[in-house]
C-alpha positions in Angstrom: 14.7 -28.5 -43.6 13.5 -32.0 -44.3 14.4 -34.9 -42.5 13.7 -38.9 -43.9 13.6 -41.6 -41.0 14.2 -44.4 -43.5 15.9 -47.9 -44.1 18.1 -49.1 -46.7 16.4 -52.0 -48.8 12.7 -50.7 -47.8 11.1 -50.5 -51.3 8.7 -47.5 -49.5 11.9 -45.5 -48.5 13.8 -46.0 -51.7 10.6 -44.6 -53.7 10.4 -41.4 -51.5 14.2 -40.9 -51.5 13.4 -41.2 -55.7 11.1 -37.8 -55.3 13.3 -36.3 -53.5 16.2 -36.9 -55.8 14.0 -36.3 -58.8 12.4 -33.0 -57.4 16.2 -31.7 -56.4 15.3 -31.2 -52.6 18.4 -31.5 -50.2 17.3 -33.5 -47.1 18.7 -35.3 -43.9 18.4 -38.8 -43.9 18.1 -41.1 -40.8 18.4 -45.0 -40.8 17.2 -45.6 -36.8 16.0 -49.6 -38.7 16.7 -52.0 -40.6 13.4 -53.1 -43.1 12.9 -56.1 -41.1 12.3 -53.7 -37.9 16.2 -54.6 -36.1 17.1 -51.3 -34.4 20.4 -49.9 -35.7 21.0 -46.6 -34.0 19.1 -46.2 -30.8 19.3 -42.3 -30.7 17.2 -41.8 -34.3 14.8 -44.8 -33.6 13.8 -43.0 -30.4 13.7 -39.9 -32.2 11.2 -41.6 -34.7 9.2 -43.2 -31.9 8.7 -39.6 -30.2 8.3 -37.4 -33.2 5.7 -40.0 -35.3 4.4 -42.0 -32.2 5.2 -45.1 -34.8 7.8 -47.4 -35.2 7.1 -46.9 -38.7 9.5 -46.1 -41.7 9.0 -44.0 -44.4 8.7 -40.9 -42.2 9.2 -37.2 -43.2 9.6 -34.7 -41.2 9.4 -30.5 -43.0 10.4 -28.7 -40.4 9.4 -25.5 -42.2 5.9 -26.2 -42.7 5.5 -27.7 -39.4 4.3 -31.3 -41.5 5.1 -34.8 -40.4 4.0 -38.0 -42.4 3.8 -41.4 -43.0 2.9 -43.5 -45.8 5.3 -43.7 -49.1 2.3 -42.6 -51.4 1.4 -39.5 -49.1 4.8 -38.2 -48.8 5.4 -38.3 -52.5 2.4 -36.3 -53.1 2.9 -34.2 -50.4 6.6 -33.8 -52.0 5.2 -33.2 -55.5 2.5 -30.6 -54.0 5.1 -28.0 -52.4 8.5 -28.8 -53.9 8.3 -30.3 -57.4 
């Protein structure tokens, strides 16, 4: 399973949520922030804070491959490399 901690109207999340789409891969999405970094569920921004160690958004999480990321760039070739 795949999980996206993301944000509406973040450019880097909309391009990742784009490969996903585009590569037909079902995926849970989270929105713990806003772009401009204002907390909008507590429970998933923690959750992003313990699994990443960031507050930082895009973040993907393959729970089947044991792989978490950062970075819009890295998680769409990471995408492309195992599910495209």
């Amino acid at each position: 399973m795949l999980e996206l901690y993301q944000a509406e109207g973040c450019g880097y999340s909309k391009k990742v949520r784009e490969a996903l789409t585009e590569f037909g891969v079902s995926y849970v999405i989270h929105n713990p922030r806003t772009a401009a970094g204002e907390t909008r569920n507590e429970q998933t921004h923690d959750e992003l804070r313990t699994l990443g160690g960031q507050d930082q958004i895009p973040f993907l999480v393959d729970h089947q491959r044991g792989v978490t990321m950062y970075e819009s760039g890295d998680i769409v070739d990471y995408l492309e490399e195992h599910y495209a």
